[in-house]
C-alpha positions as a LaTeX table, in Angstrom:
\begin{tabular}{lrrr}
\hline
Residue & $x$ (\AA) & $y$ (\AA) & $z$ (\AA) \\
\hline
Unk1 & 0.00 & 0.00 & 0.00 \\
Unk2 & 1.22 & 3.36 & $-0.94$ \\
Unk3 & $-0.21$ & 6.40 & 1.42 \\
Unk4 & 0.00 & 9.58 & 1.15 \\
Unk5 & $-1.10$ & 11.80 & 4.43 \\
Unk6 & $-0.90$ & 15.74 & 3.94 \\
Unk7 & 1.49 & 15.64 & 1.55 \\
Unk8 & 2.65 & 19.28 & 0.39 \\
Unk9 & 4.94 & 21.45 & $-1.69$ \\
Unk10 & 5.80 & 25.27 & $-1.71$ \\
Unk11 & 8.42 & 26.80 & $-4.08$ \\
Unk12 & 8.86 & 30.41 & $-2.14$ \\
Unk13 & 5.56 & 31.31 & $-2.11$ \\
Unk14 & 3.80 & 29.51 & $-4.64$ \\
Unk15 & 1.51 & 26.18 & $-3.42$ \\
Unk16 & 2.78 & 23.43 & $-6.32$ \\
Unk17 & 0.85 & 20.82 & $-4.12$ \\
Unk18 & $-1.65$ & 21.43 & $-0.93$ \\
Unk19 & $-2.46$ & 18.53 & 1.54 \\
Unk20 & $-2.75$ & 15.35 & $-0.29$ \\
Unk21 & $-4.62$ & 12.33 & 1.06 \\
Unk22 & $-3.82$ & 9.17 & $-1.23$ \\
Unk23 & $-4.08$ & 5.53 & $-0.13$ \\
Unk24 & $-3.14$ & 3.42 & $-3.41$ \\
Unk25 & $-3.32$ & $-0.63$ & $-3.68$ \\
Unk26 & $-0.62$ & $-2.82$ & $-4.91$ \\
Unk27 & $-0.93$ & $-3.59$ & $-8.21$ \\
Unk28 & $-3.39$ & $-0.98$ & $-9.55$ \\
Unk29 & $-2.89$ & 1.61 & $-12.26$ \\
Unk30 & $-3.53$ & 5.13 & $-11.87$ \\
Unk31 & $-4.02$ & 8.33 & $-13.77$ \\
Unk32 & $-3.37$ & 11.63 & $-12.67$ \\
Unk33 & $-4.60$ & 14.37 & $-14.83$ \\
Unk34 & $-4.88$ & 18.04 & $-14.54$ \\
Unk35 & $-3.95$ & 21.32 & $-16.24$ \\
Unk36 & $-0.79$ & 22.24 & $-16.97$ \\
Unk37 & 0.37 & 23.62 & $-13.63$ \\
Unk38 & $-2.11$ & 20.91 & $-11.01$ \\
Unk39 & 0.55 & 19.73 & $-9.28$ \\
Unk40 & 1.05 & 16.09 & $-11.08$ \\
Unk41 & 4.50 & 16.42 & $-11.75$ \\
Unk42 & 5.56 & 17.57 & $-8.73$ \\
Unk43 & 2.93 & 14.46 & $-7.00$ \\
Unk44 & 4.87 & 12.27 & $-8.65$ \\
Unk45 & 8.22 & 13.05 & $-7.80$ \\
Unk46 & 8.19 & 13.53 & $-4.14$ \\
Unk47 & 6.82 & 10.48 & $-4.32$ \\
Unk48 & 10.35 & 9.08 & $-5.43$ \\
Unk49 & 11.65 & 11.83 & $-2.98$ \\
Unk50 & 13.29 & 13.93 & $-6.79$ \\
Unk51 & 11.38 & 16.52 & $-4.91$ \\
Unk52 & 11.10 & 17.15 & $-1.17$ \\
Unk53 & 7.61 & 17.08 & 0.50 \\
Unk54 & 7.50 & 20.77 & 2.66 \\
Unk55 & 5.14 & 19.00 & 5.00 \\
Unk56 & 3.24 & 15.35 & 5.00 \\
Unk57 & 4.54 & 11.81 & 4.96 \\
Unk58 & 4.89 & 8.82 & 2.15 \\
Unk59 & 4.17 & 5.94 & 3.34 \\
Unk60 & 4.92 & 2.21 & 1.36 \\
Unk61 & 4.15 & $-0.95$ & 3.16 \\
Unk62 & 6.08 & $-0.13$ & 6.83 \\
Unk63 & 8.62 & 2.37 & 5.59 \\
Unk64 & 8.46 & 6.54 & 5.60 \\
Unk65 & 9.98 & 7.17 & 2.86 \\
Unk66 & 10.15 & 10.71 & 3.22 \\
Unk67 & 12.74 & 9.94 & 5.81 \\
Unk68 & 14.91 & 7.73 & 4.25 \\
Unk69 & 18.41 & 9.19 & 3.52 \\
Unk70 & 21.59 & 7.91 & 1.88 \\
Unk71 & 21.62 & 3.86 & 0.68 \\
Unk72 & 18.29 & 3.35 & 2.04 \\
Unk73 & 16.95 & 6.76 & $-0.27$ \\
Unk74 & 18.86 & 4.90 & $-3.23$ \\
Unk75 & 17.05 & 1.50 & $-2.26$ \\
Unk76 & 13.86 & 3.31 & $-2.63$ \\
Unk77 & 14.49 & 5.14 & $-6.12$ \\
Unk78 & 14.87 & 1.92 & $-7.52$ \\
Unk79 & 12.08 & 0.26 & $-6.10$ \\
Unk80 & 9.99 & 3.44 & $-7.43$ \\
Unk81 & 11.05 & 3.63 & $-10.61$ \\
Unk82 & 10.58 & 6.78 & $-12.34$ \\
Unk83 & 9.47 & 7.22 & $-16.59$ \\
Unk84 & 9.78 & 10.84 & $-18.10$ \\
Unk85 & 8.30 & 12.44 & $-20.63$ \\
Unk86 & 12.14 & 13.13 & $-22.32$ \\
Unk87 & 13.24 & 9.74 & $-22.22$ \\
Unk88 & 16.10 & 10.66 & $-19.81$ \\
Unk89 & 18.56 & 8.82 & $-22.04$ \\
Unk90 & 22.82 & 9.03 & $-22.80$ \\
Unk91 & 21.94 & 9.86 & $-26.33$ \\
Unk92 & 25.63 & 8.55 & $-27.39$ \\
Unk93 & 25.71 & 5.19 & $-25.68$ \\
Unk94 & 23.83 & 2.16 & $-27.12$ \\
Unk95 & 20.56 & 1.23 & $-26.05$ \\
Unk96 & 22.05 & $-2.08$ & $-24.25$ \\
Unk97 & 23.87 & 0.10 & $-22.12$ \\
Unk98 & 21.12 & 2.68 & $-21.19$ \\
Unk99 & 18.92 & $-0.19$ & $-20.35$ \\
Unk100 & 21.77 & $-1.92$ & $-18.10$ \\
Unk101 & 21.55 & 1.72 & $-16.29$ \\
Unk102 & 18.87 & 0.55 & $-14.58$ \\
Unk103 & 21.02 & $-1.57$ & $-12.54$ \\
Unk104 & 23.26 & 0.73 & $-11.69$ \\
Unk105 & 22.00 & 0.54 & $-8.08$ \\
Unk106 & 23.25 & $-3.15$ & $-7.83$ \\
Unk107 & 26.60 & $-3.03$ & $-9.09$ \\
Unk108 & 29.72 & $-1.27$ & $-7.63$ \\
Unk109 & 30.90 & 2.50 & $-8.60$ \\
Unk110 & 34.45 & 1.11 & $-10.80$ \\
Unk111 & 31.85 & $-1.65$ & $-12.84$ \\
Unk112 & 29.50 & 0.95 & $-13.98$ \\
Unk113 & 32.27 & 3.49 & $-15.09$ \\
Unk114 & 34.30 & 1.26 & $-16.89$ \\
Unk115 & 31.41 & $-0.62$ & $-18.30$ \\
Unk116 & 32.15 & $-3.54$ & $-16.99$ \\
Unk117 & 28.34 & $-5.93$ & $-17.27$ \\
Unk118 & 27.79 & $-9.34$ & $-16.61$ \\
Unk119 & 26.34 & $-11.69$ & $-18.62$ \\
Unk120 & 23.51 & $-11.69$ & $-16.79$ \\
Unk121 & 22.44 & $-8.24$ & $-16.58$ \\
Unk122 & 23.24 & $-7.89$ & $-20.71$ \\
Unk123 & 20.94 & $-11.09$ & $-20.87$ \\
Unk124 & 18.65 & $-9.61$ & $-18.13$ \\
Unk125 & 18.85 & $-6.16$ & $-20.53$ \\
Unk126 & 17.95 & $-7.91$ & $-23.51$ \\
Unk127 & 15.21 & $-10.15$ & $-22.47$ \\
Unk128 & 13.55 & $-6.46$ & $-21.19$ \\
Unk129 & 13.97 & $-5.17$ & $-24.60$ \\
Unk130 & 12.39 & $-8.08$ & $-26.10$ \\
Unk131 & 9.66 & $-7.94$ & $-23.54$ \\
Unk132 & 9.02 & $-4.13$ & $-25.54$ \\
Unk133 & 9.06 & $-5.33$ & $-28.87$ \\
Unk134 & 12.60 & $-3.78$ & $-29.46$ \\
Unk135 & 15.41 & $-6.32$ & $-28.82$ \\
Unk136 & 17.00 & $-5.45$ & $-32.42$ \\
Unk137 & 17.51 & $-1.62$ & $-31.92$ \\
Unk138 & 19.77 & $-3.29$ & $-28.76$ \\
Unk139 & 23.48 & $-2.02$ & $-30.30$ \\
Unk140 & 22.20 & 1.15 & $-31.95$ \\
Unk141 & 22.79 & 4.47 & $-30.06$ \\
Unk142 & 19.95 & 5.69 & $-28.26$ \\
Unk143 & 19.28 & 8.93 & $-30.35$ \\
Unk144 & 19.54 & 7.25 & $-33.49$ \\
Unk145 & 15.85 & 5.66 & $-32.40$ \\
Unk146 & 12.35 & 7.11 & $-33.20$ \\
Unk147 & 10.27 & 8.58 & $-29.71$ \\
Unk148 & 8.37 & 5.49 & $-29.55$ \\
Unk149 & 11.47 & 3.30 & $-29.12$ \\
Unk150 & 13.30 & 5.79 & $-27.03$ \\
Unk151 & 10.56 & 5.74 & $-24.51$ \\
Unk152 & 10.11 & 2.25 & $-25.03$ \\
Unk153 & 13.77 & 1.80 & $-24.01$ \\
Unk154 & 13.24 & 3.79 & $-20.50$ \\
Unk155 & 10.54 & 1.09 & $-19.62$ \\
Unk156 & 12.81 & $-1.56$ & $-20.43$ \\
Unk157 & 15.41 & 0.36 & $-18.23$ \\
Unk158 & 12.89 & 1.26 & $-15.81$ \\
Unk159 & 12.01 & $-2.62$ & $-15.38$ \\
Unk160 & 15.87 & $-3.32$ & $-14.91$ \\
Unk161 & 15.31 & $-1.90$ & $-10.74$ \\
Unk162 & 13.12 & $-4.78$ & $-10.69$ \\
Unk163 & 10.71 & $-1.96$ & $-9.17$ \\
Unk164 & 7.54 & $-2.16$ & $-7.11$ \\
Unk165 & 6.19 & 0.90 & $-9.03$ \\
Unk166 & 6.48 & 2.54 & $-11.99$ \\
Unk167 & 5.82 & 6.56 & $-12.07$ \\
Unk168 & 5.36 & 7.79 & $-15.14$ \\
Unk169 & 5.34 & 11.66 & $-16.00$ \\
Unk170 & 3.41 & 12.34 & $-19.13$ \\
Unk171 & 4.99 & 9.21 & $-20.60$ \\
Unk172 & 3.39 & 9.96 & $-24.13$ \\
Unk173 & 2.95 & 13.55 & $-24.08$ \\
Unk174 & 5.30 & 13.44 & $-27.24$ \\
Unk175 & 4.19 & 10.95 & $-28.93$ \\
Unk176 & 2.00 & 10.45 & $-32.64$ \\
Unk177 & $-1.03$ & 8.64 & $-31.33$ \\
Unk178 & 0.42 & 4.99 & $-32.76$ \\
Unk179 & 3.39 & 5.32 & $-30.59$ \\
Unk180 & 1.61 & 6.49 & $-27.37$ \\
Unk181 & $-0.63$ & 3.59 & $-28.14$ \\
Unk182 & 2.16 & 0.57 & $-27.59$ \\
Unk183 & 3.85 & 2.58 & $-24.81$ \\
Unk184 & 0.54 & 2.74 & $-22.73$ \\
Unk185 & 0.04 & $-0.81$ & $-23.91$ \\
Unk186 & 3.11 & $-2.00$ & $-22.45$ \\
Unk187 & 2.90 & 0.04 & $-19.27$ \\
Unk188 & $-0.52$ & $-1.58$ & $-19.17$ \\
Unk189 & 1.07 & $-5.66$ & $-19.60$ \\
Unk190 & 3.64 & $-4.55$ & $-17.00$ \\
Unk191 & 0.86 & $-3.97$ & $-14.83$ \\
Unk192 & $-1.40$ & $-6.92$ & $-15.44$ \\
Unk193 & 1.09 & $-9.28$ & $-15.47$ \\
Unk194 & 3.80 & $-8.46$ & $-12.94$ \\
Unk195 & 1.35 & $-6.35$ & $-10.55$ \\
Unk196 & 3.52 & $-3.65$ & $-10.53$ \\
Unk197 & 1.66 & $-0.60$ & $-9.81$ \\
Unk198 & 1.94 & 1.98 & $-12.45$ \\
Unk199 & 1.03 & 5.77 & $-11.28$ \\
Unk200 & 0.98 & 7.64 & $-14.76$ \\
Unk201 & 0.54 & 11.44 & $-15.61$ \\
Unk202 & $-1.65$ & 12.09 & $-18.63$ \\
Unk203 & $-2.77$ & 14.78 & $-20.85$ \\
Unk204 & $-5.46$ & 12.68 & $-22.68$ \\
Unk205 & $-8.62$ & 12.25 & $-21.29$ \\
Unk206 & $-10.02$ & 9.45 & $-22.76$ \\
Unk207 & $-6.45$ & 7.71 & $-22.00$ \\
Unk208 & $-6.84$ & 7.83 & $-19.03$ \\
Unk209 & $-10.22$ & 6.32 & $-19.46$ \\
Unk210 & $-9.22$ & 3.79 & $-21.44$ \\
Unk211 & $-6.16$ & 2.37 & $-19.10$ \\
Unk212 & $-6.76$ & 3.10 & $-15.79$ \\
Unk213 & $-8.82$ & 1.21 & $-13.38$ \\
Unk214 & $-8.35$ & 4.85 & $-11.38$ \\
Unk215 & $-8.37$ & 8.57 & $-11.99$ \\
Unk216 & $-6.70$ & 11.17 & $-9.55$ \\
Unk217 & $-7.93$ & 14.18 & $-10.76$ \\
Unk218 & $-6.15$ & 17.64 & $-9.62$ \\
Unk219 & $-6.52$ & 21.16 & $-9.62$ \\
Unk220 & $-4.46$ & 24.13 & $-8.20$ \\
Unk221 & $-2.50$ & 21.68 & $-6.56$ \\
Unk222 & $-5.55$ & 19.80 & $-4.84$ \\
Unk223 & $-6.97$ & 16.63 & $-5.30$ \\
Unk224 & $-10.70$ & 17.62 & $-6.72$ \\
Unk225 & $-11.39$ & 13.88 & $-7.88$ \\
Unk226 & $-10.64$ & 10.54 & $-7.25$ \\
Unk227 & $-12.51$ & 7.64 & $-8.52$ \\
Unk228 & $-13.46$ & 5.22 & $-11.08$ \\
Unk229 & $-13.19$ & 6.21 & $-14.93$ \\
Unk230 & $-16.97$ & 6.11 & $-15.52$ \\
Unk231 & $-17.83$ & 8.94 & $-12.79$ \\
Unk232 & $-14.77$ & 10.98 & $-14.58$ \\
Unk233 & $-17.32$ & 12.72 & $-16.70$ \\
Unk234 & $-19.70$ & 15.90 & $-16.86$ \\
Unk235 & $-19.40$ & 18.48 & $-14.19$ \\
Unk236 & $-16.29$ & 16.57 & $-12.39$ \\
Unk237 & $-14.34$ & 17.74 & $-15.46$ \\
Unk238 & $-15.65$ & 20.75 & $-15.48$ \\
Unk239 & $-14.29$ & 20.98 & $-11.59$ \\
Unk240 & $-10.73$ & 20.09 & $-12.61$ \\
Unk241 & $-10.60$ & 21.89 & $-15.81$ \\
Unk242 & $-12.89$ & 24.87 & $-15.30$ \\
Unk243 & $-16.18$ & 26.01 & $-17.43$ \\
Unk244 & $-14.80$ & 24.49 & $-20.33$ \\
Unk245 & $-14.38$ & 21.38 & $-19.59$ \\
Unk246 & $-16.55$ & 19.60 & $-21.80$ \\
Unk247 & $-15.01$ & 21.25 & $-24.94$ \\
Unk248 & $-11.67$ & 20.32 & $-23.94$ \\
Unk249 & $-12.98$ & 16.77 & $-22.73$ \\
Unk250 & $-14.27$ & 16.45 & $-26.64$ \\
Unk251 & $-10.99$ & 18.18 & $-28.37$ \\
Unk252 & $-8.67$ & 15.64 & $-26.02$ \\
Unk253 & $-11.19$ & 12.70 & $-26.77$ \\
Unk254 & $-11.06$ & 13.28 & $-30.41$ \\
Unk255 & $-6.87$ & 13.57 & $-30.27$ \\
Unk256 & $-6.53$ & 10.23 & $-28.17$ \\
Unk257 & $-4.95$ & 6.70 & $-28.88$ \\
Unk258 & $-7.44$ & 5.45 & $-31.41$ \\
Unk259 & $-8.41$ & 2.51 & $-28.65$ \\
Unk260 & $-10.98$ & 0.58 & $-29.66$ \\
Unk261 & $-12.68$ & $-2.98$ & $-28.73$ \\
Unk262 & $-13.38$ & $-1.65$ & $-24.75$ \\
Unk263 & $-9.80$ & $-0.99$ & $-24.22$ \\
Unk264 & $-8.44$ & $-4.07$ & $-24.56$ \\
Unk265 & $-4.06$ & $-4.08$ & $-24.78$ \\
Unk266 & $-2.55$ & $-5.10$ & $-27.72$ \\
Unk267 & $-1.02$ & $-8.38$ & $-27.38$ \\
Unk268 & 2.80 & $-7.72$ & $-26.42$ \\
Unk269 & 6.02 & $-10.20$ & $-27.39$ \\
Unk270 & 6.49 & $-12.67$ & $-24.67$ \\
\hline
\end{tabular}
């Protein structure tokens, strides 16, 4: 269980989040959307402690995470693994080795310098890239890959930590609709099939209809909704997104993934 209990964040005088109550189940998948400016981003990472709470506690299983420091704080970032909307990749080194990064954690400073991998972790690396579909693109450099494969590689890398949960912060926001389609597919798999539980930033409405068994909805930094994805309609999205929320409900339907047949995922490569 992941808790949240009056979780906040200032910058100077500015409220970026304002007394968050969250209780989240193992396993599930979540949404957060919002405007641009809600406070997801910032949710997200002081979650994985990238940002500092100002007040509240983050709770997972029978650990505070917000006081975790050192080895233990590194423990926790890779149990939490984060997803950005950037990729976050070493543009010159091959994909094999950004993946590997994942493990970084679990190997000593002079290994990961000198590059120095066992064969398990480049078989470990490789079965993860196969998992996404992309096991071929494995020796090419990173920024030699389309957006779809780049972000497709941070999963893999991201599934390296062997995490607990995934964040992901606006993990398609980039991305032509075919593309954001088989990298919410495969954060969707992860989640159904290893139980990880997947908290994921989104700009697209009917995305996060479509994926999540839960929407967090927020709004100047407050959490205005939290629910199922059929009571994420009408006047609640009009709450989060102001008196036009139905036009911008329709105009972020009409842009979405193209999922059809009641949201089922696309079959992924064993």
């Amino acid at each position: 269980m992941l808790v949240l209990e009056g979780v906040s964040r200032r910058f100077g005088d500015k409220s970026a989040v304002s007394d968050v109550d969250l209780r989240i189940e193992p396993g599930s998948f979540v949404g957060v959307v919002g405007p641009s400016g809600a406070g997801k981003s910032t949710l997200l990472r002081m979650i994985n402690r990238l940002v500092e709470p100002t007040a509240g506690n983050i709770r997972f299983e029978d650990r505070d995470t917000t006081r975790l420091s050192g080895s233990a704080l590194r423990d926790w970032r890779a149990q939490c693994a984060m997803i950005f909307q950037q990729f976050n990749l070493v543009s010159r080194l091959d994909v094999l080795t950004n993946v590997i990064a994942g493990r970084l954690n679990h190997m000593p400073l002079w290994r990961s310098l000198t590059k120095s991998f066992t064969d398990a972790e480049r078989t470990m690396a490789l079965r993860a890239l196969h998992r996404l579909g992309i096991a071929e693109v494995a020796l090419k450099r990173a920024d030699a890959l389309s957006g779809g494969q780049q972000q497709r590689v941070a999963i893999a890398r991201a599934l390296m930590q062997e995490p607990r949960i995934i964040l992901a912060d606006e993990p398609i926001a980039s991305l032509d609709p075919h593309n954001a389609k088989v990298v919410m597919d495969a954060l969707r798999d992860i989640n159904r099939r290893d139980g990880i539980l997947v908290m994921c930033n989104l700009h697209t409405l009917d995305t996060a209809r479509t994926y999540c068994d839960r929407i967090i909805g927020m709004a100047n930094g407050r959490v205005v909704f939290d629910g199922a994805p059929a009571e994420f309609v009408g006047g609640v999205i009009e709450q989060i997104y102001g008196a036009d929320g139905a036009r911008i409900d329709e105009r972020m339907t009409s842009t979405s993934l193209g999922v059809g047949g009641a949201g089922q995922p696309a079959p992924m490569p064993a």
